[in-house]
Backbone as CSV, one residue per row, in Angstrom:
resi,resn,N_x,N_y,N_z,CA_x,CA_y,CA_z,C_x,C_y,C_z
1,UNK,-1.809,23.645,0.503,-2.519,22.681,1.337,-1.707,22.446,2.613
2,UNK,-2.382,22.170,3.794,-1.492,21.907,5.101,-1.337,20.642,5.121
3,UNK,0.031,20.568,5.698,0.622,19.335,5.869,1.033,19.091,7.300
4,UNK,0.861,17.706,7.115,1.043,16.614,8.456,2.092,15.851,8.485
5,UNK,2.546,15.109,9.717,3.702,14.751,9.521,3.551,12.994,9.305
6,UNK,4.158,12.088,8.806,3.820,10.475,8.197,4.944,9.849,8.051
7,UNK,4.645,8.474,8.925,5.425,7.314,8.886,4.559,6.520,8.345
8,UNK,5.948,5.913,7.324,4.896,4.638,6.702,6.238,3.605,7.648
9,UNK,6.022,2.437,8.081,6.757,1.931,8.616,6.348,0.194,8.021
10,UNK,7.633,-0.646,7.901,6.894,-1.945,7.795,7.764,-2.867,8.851
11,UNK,7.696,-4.051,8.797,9.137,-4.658,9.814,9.939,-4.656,9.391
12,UNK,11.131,-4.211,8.105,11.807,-4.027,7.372,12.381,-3.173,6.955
13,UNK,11.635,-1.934,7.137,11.990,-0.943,6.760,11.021,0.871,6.977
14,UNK,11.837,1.629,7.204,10.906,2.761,7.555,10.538,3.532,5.818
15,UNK,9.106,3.293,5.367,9.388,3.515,3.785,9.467,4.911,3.482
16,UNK,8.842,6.178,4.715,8.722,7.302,4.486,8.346,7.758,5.698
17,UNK,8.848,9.135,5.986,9.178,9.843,7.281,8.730,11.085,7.038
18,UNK,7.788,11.716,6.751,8.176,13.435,6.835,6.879,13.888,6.168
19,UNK,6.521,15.029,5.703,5.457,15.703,6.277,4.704,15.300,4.696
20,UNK,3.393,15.063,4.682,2.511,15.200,3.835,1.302,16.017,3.373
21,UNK,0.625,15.589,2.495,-0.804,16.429,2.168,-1.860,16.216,2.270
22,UNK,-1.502,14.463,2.375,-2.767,13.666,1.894,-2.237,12.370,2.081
23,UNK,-2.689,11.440,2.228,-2.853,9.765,2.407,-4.219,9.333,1.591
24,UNK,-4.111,8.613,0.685,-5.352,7.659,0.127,-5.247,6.364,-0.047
25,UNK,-5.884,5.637,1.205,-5.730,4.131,0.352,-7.019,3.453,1.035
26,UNK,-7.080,2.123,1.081,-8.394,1.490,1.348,-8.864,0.793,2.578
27,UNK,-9.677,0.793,3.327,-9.603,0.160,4.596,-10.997,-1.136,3.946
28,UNK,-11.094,-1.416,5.200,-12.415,-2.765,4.854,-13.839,-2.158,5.110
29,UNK,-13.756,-0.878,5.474,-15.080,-0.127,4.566,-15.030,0.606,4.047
30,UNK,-14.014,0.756,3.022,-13.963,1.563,2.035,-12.513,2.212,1.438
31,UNK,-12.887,3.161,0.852,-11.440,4.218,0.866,-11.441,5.115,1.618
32,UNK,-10.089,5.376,2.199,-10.200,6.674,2.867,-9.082,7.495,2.728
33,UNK,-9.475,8.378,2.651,-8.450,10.053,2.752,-7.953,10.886,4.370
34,UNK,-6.765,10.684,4.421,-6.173,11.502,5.585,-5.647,12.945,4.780
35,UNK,-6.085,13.696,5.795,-5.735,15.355,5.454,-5.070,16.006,7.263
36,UNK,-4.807,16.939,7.028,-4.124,18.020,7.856,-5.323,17.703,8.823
37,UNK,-5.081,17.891,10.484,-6.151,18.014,10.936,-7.211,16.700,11.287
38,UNK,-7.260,16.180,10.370,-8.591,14.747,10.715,-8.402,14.193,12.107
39,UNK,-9.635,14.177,12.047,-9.779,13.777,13.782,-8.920,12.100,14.152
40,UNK,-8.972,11.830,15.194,-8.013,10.776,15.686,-8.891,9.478,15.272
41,UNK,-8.138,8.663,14.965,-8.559,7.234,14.500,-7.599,5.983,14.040
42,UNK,-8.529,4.692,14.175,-7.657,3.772,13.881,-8.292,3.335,13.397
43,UNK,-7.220,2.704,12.116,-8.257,1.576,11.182,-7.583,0.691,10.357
44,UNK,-7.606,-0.208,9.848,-7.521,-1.243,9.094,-7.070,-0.771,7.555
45,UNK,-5.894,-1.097,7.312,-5.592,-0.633,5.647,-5.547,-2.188,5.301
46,UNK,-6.099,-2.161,3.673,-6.148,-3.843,3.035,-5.258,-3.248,2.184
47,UNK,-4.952,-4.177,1.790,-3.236,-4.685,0.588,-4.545,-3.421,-0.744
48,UNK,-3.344,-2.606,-0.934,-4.088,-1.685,-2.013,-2.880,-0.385,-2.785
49,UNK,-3.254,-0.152,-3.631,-2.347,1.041,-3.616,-2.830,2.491,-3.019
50,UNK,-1.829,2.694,-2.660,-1.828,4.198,-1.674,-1.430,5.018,-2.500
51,UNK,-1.894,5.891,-2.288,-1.466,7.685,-2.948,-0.863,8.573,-1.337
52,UNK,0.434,9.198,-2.048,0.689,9.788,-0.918,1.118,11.113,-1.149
53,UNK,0.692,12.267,-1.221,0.497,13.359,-1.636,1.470,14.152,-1.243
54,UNK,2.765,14.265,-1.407,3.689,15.524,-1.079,3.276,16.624,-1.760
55,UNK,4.300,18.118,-1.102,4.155,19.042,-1.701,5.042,18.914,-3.343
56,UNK,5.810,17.862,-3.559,6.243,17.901,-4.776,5.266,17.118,-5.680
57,UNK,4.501,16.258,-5.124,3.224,15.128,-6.089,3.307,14.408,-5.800
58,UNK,2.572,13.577,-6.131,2.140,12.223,-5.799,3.186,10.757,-5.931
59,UNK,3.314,10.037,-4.703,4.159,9.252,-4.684,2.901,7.951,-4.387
60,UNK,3.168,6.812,-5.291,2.120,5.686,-5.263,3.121,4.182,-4.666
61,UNK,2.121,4.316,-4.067,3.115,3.044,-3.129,2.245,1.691,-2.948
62,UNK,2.843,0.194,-3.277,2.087,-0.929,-3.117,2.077,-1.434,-1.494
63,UNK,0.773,-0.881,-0.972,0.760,-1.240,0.226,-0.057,-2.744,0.617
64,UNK,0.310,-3.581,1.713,-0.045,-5.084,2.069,-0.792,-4.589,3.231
65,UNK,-1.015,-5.495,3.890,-2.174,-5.049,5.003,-1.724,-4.629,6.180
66,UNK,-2.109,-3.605,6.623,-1.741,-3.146,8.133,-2.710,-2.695,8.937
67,UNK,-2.268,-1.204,9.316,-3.117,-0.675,10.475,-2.654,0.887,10.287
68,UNK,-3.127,1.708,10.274,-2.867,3.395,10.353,-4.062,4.020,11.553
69,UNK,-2.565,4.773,12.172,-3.068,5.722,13.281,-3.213,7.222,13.351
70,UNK,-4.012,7.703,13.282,-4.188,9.309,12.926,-4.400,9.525,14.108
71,UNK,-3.681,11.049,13.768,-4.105,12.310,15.289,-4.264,13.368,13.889
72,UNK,-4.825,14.849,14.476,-4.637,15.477,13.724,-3.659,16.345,13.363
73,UNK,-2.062,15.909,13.717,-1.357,16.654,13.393,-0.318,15.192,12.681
74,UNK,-0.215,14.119,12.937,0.576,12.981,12.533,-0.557,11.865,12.029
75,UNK,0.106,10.798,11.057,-0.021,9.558,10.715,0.651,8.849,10.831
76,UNK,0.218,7.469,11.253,1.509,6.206,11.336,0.871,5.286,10.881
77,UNK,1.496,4.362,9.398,1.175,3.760,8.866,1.935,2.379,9.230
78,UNK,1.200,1.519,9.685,2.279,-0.183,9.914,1.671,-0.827,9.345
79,UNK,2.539,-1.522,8.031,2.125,-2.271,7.188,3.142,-3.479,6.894
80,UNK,2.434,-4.966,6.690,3.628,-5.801,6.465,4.486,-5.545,5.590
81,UNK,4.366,-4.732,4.654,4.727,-4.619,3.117,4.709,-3.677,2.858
82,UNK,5.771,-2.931,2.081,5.613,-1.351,1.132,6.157,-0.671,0.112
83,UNK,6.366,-0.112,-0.597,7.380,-0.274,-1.651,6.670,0.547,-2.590
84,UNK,7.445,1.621,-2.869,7.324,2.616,-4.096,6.990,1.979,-5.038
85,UNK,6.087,2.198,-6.028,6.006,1.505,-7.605,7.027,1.766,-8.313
86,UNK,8.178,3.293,-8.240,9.330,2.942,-8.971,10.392,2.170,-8.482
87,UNK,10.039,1.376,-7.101,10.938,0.270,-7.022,10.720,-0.793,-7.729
88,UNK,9.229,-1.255,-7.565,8.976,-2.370,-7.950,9.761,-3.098,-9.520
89,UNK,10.186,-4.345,-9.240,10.610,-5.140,-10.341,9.279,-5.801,-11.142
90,UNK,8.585,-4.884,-12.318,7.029,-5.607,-12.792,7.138,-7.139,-13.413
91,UNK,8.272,-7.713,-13.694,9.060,-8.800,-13.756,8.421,-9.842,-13.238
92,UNK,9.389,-9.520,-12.234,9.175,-10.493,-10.511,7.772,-10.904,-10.241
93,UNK,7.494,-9.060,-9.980,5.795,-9.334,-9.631,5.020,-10.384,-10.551
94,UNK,5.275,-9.913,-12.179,4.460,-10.900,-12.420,4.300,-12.852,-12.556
95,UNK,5.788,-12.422,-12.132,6.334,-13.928,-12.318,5.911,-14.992,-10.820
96,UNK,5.897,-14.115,-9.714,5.343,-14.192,-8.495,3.683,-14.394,-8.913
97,UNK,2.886,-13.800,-9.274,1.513,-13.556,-9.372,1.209,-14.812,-10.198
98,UNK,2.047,-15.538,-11.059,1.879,-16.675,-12.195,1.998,-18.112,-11.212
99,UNK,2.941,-17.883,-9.754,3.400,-18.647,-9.174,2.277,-19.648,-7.960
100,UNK,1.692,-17.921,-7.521,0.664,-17.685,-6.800,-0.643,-18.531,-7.410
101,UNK,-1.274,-17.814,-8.236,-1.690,-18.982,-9.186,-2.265,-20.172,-9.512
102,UNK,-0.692,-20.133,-9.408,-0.730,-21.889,-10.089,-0.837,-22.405,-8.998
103,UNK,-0.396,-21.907,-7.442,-0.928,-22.727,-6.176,-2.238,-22.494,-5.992
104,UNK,-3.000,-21.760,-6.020,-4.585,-21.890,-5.490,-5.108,-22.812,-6.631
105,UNK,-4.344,-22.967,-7.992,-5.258,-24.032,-8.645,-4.957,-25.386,-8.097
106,UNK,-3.335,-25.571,-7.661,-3.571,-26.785,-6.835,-3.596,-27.240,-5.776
107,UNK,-3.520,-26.313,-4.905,-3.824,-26.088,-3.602,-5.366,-26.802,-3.117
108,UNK,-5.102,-27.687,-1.617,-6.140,-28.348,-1.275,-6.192,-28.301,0.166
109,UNK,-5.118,-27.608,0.473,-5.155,-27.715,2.289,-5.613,-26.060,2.264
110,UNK,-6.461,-25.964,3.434,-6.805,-24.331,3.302,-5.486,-23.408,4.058
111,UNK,-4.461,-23.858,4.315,-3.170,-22.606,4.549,-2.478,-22.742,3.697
112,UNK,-2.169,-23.652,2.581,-1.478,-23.378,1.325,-2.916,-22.515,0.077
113,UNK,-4.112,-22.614,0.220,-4.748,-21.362,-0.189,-4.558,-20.420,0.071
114,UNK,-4.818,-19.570,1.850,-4.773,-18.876,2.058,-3.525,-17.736,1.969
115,UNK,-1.995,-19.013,2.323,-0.808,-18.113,1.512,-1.004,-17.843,0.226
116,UNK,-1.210,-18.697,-0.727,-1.187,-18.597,-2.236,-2.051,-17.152,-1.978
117,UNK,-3.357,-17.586,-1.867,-3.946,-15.778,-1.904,-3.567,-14.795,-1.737
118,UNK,-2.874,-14.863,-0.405,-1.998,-13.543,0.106,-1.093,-13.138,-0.956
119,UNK,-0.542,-14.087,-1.246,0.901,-13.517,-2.259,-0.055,-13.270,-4.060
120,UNK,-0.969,-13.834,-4.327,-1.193,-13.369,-5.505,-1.610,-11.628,-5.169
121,UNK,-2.698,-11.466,-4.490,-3.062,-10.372,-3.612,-1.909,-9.108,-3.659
122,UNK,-1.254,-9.495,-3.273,0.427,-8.608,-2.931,1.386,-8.715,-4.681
123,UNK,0.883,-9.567,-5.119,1.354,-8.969,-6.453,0.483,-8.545,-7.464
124,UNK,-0.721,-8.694,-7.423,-1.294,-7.888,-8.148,-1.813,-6.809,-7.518
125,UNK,-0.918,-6.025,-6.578,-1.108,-4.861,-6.090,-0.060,-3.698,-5.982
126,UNK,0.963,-4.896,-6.465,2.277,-4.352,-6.756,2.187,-3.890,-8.320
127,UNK,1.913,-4.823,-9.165,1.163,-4.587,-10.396,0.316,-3.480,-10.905
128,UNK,-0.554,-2.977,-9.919,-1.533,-2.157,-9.918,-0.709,-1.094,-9.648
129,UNK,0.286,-0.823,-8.560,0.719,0.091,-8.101,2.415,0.441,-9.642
130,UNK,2.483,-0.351,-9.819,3.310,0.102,-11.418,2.738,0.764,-12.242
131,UNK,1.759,0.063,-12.882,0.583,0.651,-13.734,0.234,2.403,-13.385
132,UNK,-0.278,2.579,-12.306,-0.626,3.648,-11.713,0.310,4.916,-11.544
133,UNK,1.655,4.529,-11.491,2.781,5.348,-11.412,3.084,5.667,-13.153
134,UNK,2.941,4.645,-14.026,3.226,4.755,-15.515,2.191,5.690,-15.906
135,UNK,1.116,5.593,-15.059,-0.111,6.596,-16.007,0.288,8.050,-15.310
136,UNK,0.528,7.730,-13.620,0.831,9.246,-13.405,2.011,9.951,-14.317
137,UNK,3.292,9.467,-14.805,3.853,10.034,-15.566,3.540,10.069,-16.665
138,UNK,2.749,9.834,-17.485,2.249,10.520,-18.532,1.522,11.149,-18.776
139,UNK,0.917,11.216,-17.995,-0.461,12.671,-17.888,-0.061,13.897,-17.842
């Protein structure tokens, strides 16, 4: 398969640099797939897990919301958030996601909702993105 070259970038950290196969993750109409070639575009990635297709396999990453820029020879992914699922601590996450939670149940001002959301959001995507890496290694 031909490969392209990909930055995943967040404000924190550059999560991945170098050439791929494939990009899959979700925008706000839908899912979408970057390949070798795809025509130029910009669009909206929502907090989701990503598939990122090297020539060695698939690397699944918990992505937060950004923006990805295609040409057809590069991708640039800017996202607040990013992080391999074999980083992730499923711990944390879920202890975060319990935290999250428990603020939208008592949450009454709408920006202590809207954080609470965000962060449950971002851990049960981190969650998702563990899960997803446990099934890819056993298959």
């Amino acid at each position: 398969m031909a490969l392209f070259r990909c930055d995943i970038l967040t404000p924190y950290r550059r999560l991945l640099n170098g050439e791929v196969e494939s990009l899959q993750f979700v925008t706000h109409d839908g899912e979408m797939v970057v390949l070798a070639g795809h025509e130029s575009v910009a669009a909206p990635v929502k907090s989701c897990v990503m598939r990122v297709r090297l020539p060695e396999g698939v690397n699944i990453v918990a992505a937060a919301d950004g923006f990805i820029t295609v040409n057809p020879d590069r991708a640039e992914v800017f996202l607040d958030a990013a992080e391999f699922a074999q980083e992730i601590d499923s711990k944390r996450a879920e202890d975060a996601l319990a935290r999250a939670e428990k603020r939208l149940a008592e949450g009454s001002v709408s920006w202590e909702l809207r954080r609470a959301t965000a962060a449950a959001t971002r851990a049960r995507v981190r969650l998702a993105a563990v899960k997803a890496h446990k099934e890819r290694k056993e298959a």
